[in-house]
C-alpha positions as CSV (number, residue, x, y, z in Angstrom):
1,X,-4.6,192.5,124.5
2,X,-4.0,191.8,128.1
3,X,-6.5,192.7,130.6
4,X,-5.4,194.8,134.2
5,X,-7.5,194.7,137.6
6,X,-7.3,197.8,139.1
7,X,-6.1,197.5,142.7
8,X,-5.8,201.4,143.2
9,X,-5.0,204.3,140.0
10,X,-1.4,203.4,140.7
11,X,-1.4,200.0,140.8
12,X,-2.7,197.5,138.4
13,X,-2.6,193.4,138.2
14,X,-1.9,191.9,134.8
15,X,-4.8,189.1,134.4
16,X,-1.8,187.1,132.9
17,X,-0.3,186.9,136.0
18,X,-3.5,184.9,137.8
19,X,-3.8,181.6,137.4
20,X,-7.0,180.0,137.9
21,X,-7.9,176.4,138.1
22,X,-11.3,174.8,138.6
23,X,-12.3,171.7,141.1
24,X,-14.9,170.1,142.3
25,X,-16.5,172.0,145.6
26,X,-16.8,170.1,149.0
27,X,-19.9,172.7,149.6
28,X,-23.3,172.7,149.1
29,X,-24.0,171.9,145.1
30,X,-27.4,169.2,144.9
31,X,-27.0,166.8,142.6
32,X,-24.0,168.5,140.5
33,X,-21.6,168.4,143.7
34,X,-20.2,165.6,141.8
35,X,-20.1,166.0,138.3
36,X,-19.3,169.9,137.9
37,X,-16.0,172.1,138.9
38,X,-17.8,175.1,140.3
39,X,-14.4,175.3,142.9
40,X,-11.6,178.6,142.1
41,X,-8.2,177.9,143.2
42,X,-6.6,181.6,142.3
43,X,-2.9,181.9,142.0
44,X,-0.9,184.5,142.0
45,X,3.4,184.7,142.0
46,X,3.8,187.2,144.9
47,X,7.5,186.4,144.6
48,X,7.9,187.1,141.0
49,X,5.3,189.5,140.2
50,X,6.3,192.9,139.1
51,X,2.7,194.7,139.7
52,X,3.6,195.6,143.1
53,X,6.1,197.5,145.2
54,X,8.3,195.9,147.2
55,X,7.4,197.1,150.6
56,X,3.6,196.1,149.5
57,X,4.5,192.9,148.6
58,X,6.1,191.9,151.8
59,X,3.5,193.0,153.7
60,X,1.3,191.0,151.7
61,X,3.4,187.7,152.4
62,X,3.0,188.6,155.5
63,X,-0.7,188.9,155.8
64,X,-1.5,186.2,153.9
65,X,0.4,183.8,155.8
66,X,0.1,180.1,155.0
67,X,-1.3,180.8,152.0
68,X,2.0,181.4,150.2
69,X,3.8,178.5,149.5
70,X,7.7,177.5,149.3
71,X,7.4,178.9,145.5
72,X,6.3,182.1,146.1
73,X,3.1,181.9,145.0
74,X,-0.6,182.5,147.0
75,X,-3.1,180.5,146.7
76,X,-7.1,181.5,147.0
77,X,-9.6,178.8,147.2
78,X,-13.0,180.1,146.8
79,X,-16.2,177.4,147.8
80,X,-18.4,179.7,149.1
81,X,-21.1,179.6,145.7
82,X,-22.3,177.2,144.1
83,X,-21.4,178.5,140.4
84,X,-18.2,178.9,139.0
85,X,-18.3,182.4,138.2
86,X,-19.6,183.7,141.4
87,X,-16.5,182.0,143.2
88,X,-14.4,183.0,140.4
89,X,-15.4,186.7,142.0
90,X,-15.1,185.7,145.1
91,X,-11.6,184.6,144.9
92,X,-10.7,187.9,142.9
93,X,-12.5,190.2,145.4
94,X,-10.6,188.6,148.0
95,X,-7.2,188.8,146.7
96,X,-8.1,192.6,146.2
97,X,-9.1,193.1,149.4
98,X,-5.5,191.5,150.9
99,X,-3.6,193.7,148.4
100,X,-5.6,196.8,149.8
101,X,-5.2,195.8,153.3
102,X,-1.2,195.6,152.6
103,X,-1.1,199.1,150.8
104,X,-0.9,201.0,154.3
105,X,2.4,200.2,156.3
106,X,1.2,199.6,160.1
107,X,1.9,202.6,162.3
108,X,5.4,202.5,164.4
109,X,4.5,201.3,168.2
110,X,6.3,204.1,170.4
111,X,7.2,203.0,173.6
112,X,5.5,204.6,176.1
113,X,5.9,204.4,180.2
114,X,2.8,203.6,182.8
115,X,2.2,207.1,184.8
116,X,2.6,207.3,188.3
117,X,-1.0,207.3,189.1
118,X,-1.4,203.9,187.4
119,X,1.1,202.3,188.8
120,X,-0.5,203.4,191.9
121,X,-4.3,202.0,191.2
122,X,-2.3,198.4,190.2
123,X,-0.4,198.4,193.7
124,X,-3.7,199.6,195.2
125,X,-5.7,196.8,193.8
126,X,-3.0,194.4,194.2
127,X,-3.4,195.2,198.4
128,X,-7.1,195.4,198.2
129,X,-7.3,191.7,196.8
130,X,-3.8,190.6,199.4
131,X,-6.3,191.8,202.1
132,X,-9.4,189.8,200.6
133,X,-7.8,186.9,200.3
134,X,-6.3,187.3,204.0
135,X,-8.7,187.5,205.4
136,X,-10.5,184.6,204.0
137,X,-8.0,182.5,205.2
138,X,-7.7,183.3,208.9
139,X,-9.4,181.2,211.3
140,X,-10.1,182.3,214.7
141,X,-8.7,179.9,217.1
142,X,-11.4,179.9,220.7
Protein backbone atom coordinates (compact mmCIF):
# COMPACT_ATOMS: atom_id res chain seq x y z
CA UNK A 1 0.00 0.00 0.00
CA UNK A 2 1.59 3.20 -0.95
CA UNK A 3 2.44 5.66 1.63
CA UNK A 4 1.48 9.78 1.24
CA UNK A 5 3.37 12.78 3.06
CA UNK A 6 1.12 15.25 3.90
CA UNK A 7 2.05 18.66 2.56
CA UNK A 8 -1.27 20.40 3.59
CA UNK A 9 -5.16 18.36 3.96
CA UNK A 10 -5.37 18.98 0.29
CA UNK A 11 -2.31 18.06 -0.89
CA UNK A 12 -0.50 14.89 -0.48
CA UNK A 13 2.97 13.37 -2.04
CA UNK A 14 2.98 9.75 -3.12
CA UNK A 15 6.32 8.19 -1.42
CA UNK A 16 6.61 6.48 -4.80
CA UNK A 17 7.20 9.41 -6.44
CA UNK A 18 10.67 10.21 -4.17
CA UNK A 19 13.59 8.81 -5.01
CA UNK A 20 16.26 8.44 -2.60
CA UNK A 21 19.80 7.37 -3.04
CA UNK A 22 22.56 7.12 -0.46
CA UNK A 23 26.43 8.43 -0.76
CA UNK A 24 29.11 8.80 1.09
CA UNK A 25 29.06 12.40 3.21
CA UNK A 26 31.94 15.00 2.65
CA UNK A 27 30.90 16.06 6.43
CA UNK A 28 31.91 15.34 9.67
CA UNK A 29 31.58 11.17 10.17
CA UNK A 30 35.03 9.91 12.41
CA UNK A 31 36.21 6.94 11.28
CA UNK A 32 32.99 5.77 9.15
CA UNK A 33 33.36 8.94 6.73
CA UNK A 34 34.72 6.41 4.50
CA UNK A 35 33.18 3.27 4.72
CA UNK A 36 29.32 4.15 5.32
CA UNK A 37 26.62 6.13 2.98
CA UNK A 38 25.05 8.24 5.61
CA UNK A 39 24.51 11.03 2.43
CA UNK A 40 20.42 11.53 1.03
CA UNK A 41 20.26 12.68 -2.42
CA UNK A 42 16.13 13.17 -2.54
CA UNK A 43 14.49 13.26 -5.97
CA UNK A 44 11.51 14.33 -6.92
CA UNK A 45 9.88 14.68 -10.79
CA UNK A 46 8.50 18.25 -10.43
CA UNK A 47 7.84 18.07 -14.18
CA UNK A 48 5.91 14.93 -14.14
CA UNK A 49 4.35 14.73 -10.86
CA UNK A 50 0.69 14.90 -10.57
CA UNK A 51 0.54 15.66 -6.56
CA UNK A 52 0.56 19.20 -7.24
CA UNK A 53 -1.33 22.06 -8.94
CA UNK A 54 0.02 23.60 -11.59
CA UNK A 55 0.36 27.11 -10.50
CA UNK A 56 2.24 25.44 -7.22
CA UNK A 57 4.46 23.69 -9.23
CA UNK A 58 5.80 26.53 -11.15
CA UNK A 59 6.35 28.41 -8.33
CA UNK A 60 8.23 25.70 -6.93
CA UNK A 61 10.60 25.47 -10.07
CA UNK A 62 11.01 28.71 -9.50
CA UNK A 63 12.06 28.71 -6.01
CA UNK A 64 14.09 26.05 -6.14
CA UNK A 65 16.26 27.22 -8.77
CA UNK A 66 19.33 25.25 -9.77
CA UNK A 67 18.23 22.55 -8.16
CA UNK A 68 15.88 21.29 -10.94
CA UNK A 69 17.61 19.84 -13.61
CA UNK A 70 17.07 19.68 -17.60
CA UNK A 71 14.71 16.51 -16.73
CA UNK A 72 12.52 17.98 -14.59
CA UNK A 73 13.43 16.59 -11.64
CA UNK A 74 14.82 18.42 -8.04
CA UNK A 75 17.32 17.32 -6.35
CA UNK A 76 17.88 17.54 -2.34
CA UNK A 77 21.25 16.64 -0.93
CA UNK A 78 21.08 16.35 2.70
CA UNK A 79 24.87 16.22 4.73
CA UNK A 80 24.09 17.91 7.58
CA UNK A 81 23.99 14.51 10.15
CA UNK A 82 26.03 12.08 10.50
CA UNK A 83 23.31 9.13 10.24
CA UNK A 84 21.41 8.17 7.41
CA UNK A 85 18.09 8.51 8.73
CA UNK A 86 18.48 11.87 10.33
CA UNK A 87 19.46 13.31 6.78
CA UNK A 88 16.96 11.08 5.28
CA UNK A 89 14.52 13.71 7.44
CA UNK A 90 16.39 16.37 6.71
CA UNK A 91 16.05 16.13 3.08
CA UNK A 92 12.20 15.33 3.47
CA UNK A 93 11.63 18.25 5.89
CA UNK A 94 13.15 20.42 3.42
CA UNK A 95 11.46 19.51 0.40
CA UNK A 96 8.26 20.18 2.56
CA UNK A 97 9.23 23.31 3.60
CA UNK A 98 9.83 24.54 -0.43
CA UNK A 99 6.38 23.03 -1.33
CA UNK A 100 4.85 25.12 1.63
CA UNK A 101 6.75 28.13 0.69
CA UNK A 102 5.33 27.77 -3.04
CA UNK A 103 1.65 27.26 -1.88
CA UNK A 104 1.00 31.18 -1.43
CA UNK A 105 1.29 33.10 -4.88
CA UNK A 106 3.43 36.34 -4.11
CA UNK A 107 1.28 39.42 -3.80
CA UNK A 108 0.84 41.69 -7.18
CA UNK A 109 3.40 44.81 -6.88
CA UNK A 110 1.10 47.94 -7.59
CA UNK A 111 2.83 50.69 -8.98
CA UNK A 112 2.74 53.44 -6.91
CA UNK A 113 4.20 57.27 -7.48
CA UNK A 114 6.78 59.19 -4.92
CA UNK A 115 4.61 62.14 -3.23
CA UNK A 116 5.42 65.58 -3.59
CA UNK A 117 6.87 66.01 -0.26
CA UNK A 118 9.51 63.28 -1.09
CA UNK A 119 10.49 64.35 -3.99
CA UNK A 120 11.04 67.45 -2.19
CA UNK A 121 13.38 65.98 0.81
CA UNK A 122 15.56 64.05 -2.22
CA UNK A 123 16.03 67.54 -4.18
CA UNK A 124 16.58 69.13 -0.67
CA UNK A 125 19.27 66.66 0.24
CA UNK A 126 20.64 66.51 -3.15
CA UNK A 127 21.42 70.73 -2.65
CA UNK A 128 22.50 70.28 0.95
CA UNK A 129 25.29 67.82 -0.17
CA UNK A 130 25.98 70.13 -3.87
CA UNK A 131 26.63 72.85 -1.28
CA UNK A 132 28.94 70.58 0.98
CA UNK A 133 30.85 69.48 -1.48
CA UNK A 134 31.19 73.25 -2.91
CA UNK A 135 32.34 74.48 -0.58
CA UNK A 136 35.07 72.02 0.11
CA UNK A 137 36.37 72.77 -3.05
CA UNK A 138 36.81 76.54 -3.14
CA UNK A 139 39.99 77.93 -2.36
CA UNK A 140 40.37 81.47 -1.47
CA UNK A 141 42.81 83.08 -3.72
CA UNK A 142 44.89 86.26 -1.30
Amino acid sequence: MPRSIFVTPQISIDEAELEETFVRSPGPGGQNVNKVATAVQLRFPLAHTASLPDDVRERLRKLAGKRVGSDGWLMISATRYRSQSRNREDARSRLLEMIRAALHAPKPRRATRPTAASKERRLKAKRDRSQVKQTRSRRDED
